[in-house]
PDB file of N, CA, C and O in Angstrom:
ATOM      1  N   UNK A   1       8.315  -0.248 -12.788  1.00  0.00           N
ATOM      2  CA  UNK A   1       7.336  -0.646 -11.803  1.00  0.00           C
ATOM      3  C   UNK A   1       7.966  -0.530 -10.424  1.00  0.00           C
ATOM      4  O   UNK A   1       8.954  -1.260 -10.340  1.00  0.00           O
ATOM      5  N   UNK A   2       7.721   0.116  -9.380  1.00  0.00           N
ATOM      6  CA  UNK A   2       7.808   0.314  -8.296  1.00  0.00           C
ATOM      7  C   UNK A   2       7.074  -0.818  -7.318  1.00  0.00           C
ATOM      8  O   UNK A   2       5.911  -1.190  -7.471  1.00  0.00           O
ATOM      9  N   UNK A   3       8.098  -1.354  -6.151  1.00  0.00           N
ATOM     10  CA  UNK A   3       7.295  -2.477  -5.454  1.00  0.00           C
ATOM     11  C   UNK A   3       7.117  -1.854  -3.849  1.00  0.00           C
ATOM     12  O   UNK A   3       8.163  -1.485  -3.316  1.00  0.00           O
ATOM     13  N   UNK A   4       6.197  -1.759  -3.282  1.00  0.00           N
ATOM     14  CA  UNK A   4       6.337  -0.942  -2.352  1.00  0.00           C
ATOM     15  C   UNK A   4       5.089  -1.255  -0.783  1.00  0.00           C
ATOM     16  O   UNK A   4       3.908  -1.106  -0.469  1.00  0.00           O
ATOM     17  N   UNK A   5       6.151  -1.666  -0.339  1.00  0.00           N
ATOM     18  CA  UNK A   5       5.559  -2.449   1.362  1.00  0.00           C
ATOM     19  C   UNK A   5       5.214  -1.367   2.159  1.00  0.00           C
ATOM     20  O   UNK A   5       5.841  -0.308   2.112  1.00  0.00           O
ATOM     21  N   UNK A   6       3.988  -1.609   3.098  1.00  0.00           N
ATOM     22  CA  UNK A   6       3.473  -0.535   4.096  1.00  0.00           C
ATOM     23  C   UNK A   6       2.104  -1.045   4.721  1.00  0.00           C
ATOM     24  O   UNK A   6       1.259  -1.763   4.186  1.00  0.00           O
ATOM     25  N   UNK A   7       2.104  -0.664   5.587  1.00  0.00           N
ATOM     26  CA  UNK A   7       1.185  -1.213   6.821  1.00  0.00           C
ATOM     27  C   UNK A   7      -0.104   0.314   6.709  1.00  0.00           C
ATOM     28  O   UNK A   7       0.117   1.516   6.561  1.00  0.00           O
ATOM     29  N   UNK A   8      -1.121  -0.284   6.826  1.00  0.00           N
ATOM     30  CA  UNK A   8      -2.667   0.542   6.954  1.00  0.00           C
ATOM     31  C   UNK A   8      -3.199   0.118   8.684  1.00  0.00           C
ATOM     32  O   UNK A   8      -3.631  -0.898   9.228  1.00  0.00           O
ATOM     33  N   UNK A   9      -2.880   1.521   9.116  1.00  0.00           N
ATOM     34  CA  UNK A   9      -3.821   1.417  10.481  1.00  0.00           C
ATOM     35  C   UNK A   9      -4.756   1.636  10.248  1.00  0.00           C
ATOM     36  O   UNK A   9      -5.116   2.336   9.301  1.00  0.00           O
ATOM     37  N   UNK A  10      -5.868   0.757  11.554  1.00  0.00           N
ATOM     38  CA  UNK A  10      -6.936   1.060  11.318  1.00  0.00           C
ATOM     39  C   UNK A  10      -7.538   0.648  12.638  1.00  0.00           C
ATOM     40  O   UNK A  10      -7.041  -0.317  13.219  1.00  0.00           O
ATOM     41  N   UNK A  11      -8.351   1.157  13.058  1.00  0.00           N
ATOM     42  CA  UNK A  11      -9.060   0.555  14.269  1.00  0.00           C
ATOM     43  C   UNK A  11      -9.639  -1.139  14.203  1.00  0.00           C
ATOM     44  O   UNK A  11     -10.307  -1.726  13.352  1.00  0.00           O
ATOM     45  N   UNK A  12      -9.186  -1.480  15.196  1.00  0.00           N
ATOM     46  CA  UNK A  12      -9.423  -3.265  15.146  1.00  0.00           C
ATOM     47  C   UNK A  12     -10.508  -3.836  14.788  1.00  0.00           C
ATOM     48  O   UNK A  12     -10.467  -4.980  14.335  1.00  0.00           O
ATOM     49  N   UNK A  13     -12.078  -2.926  14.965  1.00  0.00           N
ATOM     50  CA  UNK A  13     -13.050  -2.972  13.983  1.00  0.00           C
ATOM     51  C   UNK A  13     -13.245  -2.652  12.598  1.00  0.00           C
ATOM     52  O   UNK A  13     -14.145  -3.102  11.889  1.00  0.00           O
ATOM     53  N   UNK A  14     -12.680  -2.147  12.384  1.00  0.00           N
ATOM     54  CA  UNK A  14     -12.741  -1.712  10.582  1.00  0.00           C
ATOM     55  C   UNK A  14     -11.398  -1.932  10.162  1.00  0.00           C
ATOM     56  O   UNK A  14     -10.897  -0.926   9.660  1.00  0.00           O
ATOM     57  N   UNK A  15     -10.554  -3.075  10.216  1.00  0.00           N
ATOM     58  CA  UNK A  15      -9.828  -3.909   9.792  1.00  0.00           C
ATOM     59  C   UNK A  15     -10.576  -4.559   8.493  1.00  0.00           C
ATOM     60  O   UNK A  15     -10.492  -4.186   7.322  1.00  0.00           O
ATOM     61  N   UNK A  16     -11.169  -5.407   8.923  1.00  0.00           N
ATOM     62  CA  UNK A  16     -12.580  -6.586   7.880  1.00  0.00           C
ATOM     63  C   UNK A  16     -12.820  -5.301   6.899  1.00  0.00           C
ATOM     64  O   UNK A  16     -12.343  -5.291   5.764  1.00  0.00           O
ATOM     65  N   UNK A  17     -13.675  -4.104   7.474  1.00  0.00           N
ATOM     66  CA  UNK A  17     -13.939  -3.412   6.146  1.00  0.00           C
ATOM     67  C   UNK A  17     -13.270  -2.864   5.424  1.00  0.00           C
ATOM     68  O   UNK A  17     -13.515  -2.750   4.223  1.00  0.00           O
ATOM     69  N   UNK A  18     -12.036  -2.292   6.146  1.00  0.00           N
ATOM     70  CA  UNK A  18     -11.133  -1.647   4.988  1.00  0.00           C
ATOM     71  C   UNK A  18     -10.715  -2.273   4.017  1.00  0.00           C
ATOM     72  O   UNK A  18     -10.657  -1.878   2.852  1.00  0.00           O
ATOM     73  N   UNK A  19     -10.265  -3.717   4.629  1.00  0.00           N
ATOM     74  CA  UNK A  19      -9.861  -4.817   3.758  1.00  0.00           C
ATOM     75  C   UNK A  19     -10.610  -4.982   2.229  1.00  0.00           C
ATOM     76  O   UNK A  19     -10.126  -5.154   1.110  1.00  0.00           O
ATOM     77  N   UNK A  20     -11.996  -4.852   2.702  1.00  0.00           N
ATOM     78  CA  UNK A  20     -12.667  -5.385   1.930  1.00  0.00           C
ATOM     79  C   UNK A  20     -12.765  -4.503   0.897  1.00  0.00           C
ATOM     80  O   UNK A  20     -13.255  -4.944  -0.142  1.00  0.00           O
ATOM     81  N   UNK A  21     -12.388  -3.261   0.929  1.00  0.00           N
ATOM     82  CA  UNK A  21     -12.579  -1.759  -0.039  1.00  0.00           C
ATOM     83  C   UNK A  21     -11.324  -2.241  -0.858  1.00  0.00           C
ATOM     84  O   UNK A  21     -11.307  -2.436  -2.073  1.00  0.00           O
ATOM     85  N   UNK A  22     -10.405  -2.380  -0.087  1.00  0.00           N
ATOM     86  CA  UNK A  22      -8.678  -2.456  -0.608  1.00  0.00           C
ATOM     87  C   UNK A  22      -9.031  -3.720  -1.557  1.00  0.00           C
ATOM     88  O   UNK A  22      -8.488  -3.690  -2.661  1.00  0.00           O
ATOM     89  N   UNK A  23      -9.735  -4.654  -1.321  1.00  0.00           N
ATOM     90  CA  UNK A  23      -9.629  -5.634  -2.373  1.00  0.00           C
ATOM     91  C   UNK A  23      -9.506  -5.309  -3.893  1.00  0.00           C
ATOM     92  O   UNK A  23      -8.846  -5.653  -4.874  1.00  0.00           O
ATOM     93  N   UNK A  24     -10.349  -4.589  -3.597  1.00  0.00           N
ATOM     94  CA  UNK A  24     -10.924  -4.069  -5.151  1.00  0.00           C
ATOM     95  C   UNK A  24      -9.662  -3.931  -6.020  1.00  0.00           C
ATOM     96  O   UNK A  24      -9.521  -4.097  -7.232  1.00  0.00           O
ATOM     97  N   UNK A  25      -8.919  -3.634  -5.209  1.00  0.00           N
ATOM     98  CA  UNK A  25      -7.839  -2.734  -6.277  1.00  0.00           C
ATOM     99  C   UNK A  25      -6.939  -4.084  -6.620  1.00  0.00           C
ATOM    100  O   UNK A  25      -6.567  -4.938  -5.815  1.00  0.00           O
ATOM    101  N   UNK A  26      -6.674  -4.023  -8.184  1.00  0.00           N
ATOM    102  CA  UNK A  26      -5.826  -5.013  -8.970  1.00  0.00           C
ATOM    103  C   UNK A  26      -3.864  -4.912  -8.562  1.00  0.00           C
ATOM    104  O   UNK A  26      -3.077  -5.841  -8.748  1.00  0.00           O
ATOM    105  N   UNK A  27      -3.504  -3.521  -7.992  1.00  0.00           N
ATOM    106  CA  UNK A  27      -2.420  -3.254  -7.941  1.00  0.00           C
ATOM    107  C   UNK A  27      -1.824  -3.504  -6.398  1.00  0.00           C
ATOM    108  O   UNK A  27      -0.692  -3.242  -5.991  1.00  0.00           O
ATOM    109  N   UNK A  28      -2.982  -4.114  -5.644  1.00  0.00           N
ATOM    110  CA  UNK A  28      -2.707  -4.483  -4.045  1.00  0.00           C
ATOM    111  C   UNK A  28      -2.498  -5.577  -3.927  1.00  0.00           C
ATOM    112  O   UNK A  28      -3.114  -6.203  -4.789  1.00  0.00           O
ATOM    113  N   UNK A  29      -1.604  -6.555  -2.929  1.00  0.00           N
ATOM    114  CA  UNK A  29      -1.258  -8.041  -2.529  1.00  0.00           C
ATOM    115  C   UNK A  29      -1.455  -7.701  -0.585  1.00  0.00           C
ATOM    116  O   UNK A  29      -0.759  -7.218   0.308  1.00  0.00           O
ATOM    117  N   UNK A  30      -2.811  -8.295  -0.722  1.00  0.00           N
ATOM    118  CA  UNK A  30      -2.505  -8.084   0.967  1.00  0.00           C
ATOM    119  C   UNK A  30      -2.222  -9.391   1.856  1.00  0.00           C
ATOM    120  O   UNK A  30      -2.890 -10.425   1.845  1.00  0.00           O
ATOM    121  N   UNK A  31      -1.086  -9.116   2.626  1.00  0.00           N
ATOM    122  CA  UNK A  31      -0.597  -9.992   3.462  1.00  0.00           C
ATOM    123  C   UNK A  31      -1.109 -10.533   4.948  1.00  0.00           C
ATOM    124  O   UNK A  31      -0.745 -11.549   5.539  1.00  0.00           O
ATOM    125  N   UNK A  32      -1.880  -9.725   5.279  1.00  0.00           N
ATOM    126  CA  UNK A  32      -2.245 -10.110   6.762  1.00  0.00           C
ATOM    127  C   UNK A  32      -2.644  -8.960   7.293  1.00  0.00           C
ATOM    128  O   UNK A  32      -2.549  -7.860   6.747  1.00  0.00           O
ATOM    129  N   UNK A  33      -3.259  -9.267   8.743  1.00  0.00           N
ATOM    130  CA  UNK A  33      -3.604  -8.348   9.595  1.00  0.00           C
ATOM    131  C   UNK A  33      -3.090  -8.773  11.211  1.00  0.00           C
ATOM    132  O   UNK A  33      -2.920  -9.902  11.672  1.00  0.00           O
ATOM    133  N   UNK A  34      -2.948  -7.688  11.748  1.00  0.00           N
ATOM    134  CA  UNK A  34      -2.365  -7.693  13.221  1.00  0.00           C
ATOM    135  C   UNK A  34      -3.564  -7.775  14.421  1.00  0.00           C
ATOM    136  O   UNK A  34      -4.725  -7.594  14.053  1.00  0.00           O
ATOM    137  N   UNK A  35      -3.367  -7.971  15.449  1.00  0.00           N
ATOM    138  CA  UNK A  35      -4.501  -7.766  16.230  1.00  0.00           C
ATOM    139  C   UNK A  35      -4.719  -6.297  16.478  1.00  0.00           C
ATOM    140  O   UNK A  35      -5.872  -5.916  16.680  1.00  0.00           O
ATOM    141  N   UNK A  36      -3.718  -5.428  16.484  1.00  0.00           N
ATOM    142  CA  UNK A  36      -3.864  -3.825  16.914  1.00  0.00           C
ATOM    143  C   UNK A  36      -4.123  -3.403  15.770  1.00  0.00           C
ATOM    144  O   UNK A  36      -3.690  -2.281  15.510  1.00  0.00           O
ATOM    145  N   UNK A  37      -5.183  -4.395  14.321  1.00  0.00           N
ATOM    146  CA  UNK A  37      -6.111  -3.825  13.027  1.00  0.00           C
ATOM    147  C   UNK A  37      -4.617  -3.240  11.995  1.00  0.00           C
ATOM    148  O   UNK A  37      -5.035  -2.712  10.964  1.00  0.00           O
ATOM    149  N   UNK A  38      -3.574  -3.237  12.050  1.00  0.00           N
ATOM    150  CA  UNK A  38      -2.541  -3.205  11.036  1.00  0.00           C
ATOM    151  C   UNK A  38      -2.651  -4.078  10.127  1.00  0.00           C
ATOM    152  O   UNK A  38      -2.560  -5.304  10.178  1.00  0.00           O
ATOM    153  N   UNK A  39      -2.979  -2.950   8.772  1.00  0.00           N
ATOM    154  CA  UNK A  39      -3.541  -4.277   7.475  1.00  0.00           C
ATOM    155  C   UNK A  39      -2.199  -3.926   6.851  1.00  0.00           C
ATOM    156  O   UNK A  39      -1.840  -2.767   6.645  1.00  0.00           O
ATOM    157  N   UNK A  40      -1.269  -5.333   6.478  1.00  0.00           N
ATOM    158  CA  UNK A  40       0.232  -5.570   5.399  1.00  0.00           C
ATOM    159  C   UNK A  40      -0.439  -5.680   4.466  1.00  0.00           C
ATOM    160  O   UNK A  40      -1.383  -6.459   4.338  1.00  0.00           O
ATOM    161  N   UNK A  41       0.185  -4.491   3.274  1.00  0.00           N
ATOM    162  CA  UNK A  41      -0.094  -4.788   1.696  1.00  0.00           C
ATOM    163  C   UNK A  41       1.456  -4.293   1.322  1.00  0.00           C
ATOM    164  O   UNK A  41       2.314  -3.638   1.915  1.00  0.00           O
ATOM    165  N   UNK A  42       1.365  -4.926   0.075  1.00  0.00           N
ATOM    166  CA  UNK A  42       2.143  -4.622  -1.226  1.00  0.00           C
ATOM    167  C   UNK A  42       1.844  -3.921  -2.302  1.00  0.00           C
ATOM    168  O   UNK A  42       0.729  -4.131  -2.779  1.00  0.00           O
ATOM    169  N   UNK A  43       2.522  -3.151  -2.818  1.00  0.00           N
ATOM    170  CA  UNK A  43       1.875  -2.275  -3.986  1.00  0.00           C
ATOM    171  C   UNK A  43       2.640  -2.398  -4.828  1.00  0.00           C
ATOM    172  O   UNK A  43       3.785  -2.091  -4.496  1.00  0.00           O
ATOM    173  N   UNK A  44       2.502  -2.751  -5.895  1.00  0.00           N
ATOM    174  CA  UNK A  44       3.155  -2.726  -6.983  1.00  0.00           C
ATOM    175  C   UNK A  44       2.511  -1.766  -8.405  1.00  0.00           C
ATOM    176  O   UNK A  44       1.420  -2.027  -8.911  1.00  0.00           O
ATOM    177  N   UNK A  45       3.228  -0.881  -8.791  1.00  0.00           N
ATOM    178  CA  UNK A  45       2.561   0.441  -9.662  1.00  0.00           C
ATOM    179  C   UNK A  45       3.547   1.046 -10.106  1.00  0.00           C
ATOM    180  O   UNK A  45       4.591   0.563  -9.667  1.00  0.00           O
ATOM    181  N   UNK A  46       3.697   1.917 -10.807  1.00  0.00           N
ATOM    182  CA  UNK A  46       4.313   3.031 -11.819  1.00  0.00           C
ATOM    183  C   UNK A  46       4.889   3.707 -10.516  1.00  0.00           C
ATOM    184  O   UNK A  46       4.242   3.805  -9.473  1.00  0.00           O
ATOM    185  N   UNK A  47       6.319   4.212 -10.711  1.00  0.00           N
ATOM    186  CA  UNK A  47       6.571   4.920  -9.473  1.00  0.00           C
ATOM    187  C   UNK A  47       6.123   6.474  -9.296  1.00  0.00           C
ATOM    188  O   UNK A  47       6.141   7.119  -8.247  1.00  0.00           O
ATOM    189  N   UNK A  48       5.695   6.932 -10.650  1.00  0.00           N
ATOM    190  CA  UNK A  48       5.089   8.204 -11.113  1.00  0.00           C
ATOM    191  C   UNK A  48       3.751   7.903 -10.439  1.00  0.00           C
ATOM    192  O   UNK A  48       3.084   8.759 -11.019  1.00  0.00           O
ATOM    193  N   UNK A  49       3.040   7.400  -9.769  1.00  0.00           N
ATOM    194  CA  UNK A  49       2.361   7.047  -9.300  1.00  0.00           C
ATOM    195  C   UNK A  49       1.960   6.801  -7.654  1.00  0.00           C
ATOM    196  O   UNK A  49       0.836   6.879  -7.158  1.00  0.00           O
ATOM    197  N   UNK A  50       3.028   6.534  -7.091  1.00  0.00           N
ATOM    198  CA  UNK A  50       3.361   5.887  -5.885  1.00  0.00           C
ATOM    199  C   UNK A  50       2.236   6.869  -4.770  1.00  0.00           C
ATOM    200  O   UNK A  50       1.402   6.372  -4.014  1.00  0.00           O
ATOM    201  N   UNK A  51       2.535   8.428  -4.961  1.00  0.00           N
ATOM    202  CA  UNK A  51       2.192   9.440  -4.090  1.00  0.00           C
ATOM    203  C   UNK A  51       0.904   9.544  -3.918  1.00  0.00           C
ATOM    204  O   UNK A  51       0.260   9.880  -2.924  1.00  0.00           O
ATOM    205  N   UNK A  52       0.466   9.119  -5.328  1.00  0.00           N
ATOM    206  CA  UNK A  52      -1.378   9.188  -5.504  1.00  0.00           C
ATOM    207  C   UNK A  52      -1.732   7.966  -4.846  1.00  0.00           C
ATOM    208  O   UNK A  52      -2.131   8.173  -3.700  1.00  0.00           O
ATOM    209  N   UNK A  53      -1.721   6.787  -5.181  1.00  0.00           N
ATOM    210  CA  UNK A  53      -2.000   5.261  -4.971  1.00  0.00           C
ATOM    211  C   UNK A  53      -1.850   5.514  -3.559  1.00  0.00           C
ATOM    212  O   UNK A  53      -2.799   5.075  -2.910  1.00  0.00           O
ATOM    213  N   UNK A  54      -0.743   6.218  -2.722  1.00  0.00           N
ATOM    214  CA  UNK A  54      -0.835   6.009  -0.837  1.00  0.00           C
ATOM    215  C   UNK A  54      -1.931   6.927  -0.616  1.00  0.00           C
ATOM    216  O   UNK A  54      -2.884   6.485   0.024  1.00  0.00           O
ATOM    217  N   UNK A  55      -1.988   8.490  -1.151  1.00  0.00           N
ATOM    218  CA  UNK A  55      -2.964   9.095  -1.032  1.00  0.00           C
ATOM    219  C   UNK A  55      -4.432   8.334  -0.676  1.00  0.00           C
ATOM    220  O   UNK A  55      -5.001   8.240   0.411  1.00  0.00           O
ATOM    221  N   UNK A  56      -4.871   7.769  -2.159  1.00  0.00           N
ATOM    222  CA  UNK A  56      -5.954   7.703  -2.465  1.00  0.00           C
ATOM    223  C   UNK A  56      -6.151   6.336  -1.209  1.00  0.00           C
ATOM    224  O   UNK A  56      -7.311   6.063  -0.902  1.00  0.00           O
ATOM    225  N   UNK A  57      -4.975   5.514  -0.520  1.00  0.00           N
ATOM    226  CA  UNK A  57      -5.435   4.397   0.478  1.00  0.00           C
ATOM    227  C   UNK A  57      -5.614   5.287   1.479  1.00  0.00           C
ATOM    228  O   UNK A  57      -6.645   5.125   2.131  1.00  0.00           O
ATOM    229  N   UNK A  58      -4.870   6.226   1.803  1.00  0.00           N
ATOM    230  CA  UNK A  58      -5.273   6.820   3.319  1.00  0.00           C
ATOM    231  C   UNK A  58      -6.420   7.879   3.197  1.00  0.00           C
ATOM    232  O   UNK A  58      -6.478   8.670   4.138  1.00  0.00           O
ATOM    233  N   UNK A  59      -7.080   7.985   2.480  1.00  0.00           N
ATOM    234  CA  UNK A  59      -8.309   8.426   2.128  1.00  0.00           C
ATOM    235  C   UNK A  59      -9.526   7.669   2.102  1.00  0.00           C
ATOM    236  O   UNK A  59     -10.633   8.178   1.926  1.00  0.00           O
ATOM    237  N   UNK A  60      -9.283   6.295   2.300  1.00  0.00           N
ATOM    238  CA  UNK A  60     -10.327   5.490   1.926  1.00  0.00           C
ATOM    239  C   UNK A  60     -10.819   5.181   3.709  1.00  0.00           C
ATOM    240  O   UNK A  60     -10.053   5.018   4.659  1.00  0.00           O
ATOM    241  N   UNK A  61     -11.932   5.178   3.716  1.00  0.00           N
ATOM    242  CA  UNK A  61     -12.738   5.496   5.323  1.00  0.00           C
ATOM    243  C   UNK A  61     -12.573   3.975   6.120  1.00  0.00           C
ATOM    244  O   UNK A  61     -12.837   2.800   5.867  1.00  0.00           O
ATOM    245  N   UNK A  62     -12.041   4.670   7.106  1.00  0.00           N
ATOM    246  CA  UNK A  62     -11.772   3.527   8.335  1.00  0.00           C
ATOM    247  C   UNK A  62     -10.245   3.609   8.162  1.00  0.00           C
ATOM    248  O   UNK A  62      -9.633   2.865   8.929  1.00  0.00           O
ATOM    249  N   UNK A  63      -9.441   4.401   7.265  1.00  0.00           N
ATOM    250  CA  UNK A  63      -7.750   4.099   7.518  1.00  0.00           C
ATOM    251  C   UNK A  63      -7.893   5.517   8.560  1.00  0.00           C
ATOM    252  O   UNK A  63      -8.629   6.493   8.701  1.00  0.00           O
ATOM    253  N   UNK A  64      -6.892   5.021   9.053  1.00  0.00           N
ATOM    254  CA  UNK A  64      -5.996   5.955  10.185  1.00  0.00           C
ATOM    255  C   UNK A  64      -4.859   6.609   9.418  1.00  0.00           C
ATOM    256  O   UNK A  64      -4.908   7.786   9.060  1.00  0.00           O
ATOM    257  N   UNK A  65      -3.603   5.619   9.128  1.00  0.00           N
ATOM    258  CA  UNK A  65      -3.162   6.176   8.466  1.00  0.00           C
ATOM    259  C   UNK A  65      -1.932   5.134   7.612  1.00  0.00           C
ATOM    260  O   UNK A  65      -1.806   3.995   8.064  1.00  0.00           O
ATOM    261  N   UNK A  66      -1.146   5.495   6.531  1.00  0.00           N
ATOM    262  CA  UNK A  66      -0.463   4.425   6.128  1.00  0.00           C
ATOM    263  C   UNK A  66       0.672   4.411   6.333  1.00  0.00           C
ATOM    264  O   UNK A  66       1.265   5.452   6.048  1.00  0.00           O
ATOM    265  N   UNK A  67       1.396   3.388   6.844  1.00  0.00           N
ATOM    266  CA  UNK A  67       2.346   3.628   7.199  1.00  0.00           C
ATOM    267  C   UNK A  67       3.901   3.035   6.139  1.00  0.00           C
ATOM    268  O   UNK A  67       4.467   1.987   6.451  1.00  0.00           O
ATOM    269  N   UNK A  68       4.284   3.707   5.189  1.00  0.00           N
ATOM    270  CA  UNK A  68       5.375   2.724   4.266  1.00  0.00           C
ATOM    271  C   UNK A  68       6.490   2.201   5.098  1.00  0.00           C
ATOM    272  O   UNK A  68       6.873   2.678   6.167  1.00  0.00           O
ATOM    273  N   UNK A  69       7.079   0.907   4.326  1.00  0.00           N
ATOM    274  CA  UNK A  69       7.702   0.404   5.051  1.00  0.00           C
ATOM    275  C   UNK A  69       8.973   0.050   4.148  1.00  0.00           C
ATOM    276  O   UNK A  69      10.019  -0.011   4.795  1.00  0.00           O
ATOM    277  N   UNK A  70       9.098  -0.227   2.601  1.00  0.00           N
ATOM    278  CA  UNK A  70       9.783  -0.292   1.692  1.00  0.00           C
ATOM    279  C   UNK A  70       9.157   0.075   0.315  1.00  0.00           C
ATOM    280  O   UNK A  70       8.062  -0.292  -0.113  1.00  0.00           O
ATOM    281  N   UNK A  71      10.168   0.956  -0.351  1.00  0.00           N
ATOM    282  CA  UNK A  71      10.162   1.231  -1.822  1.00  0.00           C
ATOM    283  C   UNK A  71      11.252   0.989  -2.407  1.00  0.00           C
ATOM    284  O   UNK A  71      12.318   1.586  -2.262  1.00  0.00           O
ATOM    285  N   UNK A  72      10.982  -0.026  -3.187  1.00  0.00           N
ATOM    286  CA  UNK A  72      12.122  -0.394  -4.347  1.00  0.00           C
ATOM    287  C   UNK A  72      11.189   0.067  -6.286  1.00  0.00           C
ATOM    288  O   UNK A  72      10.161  -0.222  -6.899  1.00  0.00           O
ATOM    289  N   UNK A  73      12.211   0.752  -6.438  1.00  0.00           N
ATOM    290  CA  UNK A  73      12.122   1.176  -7.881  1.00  0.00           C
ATOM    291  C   UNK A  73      13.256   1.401  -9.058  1.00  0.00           C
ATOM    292  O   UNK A  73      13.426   2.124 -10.039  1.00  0.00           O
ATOM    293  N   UNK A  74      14.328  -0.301  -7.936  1.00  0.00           N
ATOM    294  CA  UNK A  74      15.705  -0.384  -9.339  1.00  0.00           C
ATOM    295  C   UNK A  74      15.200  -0.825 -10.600  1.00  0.00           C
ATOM    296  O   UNK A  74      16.022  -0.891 -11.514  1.00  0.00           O
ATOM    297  N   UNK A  75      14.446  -1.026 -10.750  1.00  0.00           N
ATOM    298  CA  UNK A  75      14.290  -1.766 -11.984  1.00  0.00           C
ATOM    299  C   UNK A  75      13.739   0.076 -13.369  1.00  0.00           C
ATOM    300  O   UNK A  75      14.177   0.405 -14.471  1.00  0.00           O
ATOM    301  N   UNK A  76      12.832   0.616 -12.583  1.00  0.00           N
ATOM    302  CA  UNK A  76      12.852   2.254 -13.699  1.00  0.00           C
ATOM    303  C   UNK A  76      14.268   2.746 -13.716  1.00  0.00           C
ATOM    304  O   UNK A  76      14.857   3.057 -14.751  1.00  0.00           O
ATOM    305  N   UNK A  77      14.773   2.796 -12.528  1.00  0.00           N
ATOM    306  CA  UNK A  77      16.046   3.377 -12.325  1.00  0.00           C
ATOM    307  C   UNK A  77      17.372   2.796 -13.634  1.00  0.00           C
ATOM    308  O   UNK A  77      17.836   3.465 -14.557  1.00  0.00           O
ATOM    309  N   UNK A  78      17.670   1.440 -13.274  1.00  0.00           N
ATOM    310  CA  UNK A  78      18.167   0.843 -14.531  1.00  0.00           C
ATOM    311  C   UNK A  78      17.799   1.358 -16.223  1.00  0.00           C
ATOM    312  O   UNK A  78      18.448   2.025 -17.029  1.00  0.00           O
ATOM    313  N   UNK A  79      16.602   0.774 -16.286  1.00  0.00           N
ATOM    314  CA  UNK A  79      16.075   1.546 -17.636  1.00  0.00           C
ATOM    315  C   UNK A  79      16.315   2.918 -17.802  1.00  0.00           C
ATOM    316  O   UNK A  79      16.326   3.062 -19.024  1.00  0.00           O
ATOM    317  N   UNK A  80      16.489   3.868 -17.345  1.00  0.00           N
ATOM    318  CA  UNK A  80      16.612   4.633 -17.469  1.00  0.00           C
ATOM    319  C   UNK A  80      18.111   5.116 -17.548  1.00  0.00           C
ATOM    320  O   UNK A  80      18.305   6.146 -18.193  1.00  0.00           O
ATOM    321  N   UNK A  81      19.581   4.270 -16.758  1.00  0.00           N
ATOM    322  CA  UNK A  81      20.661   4.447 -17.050  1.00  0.00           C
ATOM    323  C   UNK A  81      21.429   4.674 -15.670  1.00  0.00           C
ATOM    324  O   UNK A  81      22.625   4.479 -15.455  1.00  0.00           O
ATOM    325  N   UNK A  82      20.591   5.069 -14.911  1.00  0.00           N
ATOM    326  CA  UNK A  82      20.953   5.594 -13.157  1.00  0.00           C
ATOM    327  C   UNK A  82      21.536   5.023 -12.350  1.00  0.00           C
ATOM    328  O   UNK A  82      22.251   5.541 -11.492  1.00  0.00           O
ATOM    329  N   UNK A  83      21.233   3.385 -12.563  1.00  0.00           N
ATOM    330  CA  UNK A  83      22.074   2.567 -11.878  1.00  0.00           C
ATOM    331  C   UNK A  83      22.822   1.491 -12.585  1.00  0.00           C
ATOM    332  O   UNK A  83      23.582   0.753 -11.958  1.00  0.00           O
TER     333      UNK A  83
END
């Protein structure tokens, strides 16, 4: 499982709505919003995964764009023997 921090711009009006799209999703923890509409989430997902899951957020209408901020994925890495 990959844990992975990053900020969603968005215009300071469609903050509230993006939010509200992003809810939906079971694999999001959102932390807050900024006044300049910067929505903090957490993602936690398959790291085989990671590329689609940012995709499919900066695709979703009213993002600007996403910005990552941390990816941790010691824990596949271990299992697997790497670290």
């Amino acid at each position: 499982m990959a844990i992975t921090g990053f900020a969603v711009m968005t215009m300071p009006d469609q903050g509230p709505t993006v939010q509200a799209k992003l809810a939906r999703a079971t694999d999001l923890t959102f932390y807050g919003q900024s006044p300049d509409g910067s929505l903090v989430y957490v993602l936690e997902a398959p790291s085989d995964t990671l590329e689609t899951r940012l995709q499919a957020i900066s695709d979703t209408d009213g993002v600007l764009t996403v910005l990552p901020a941390s990816v941790n994925i010691e824990d596949e890495l271990e299992a697997k023997g790497l670290l």
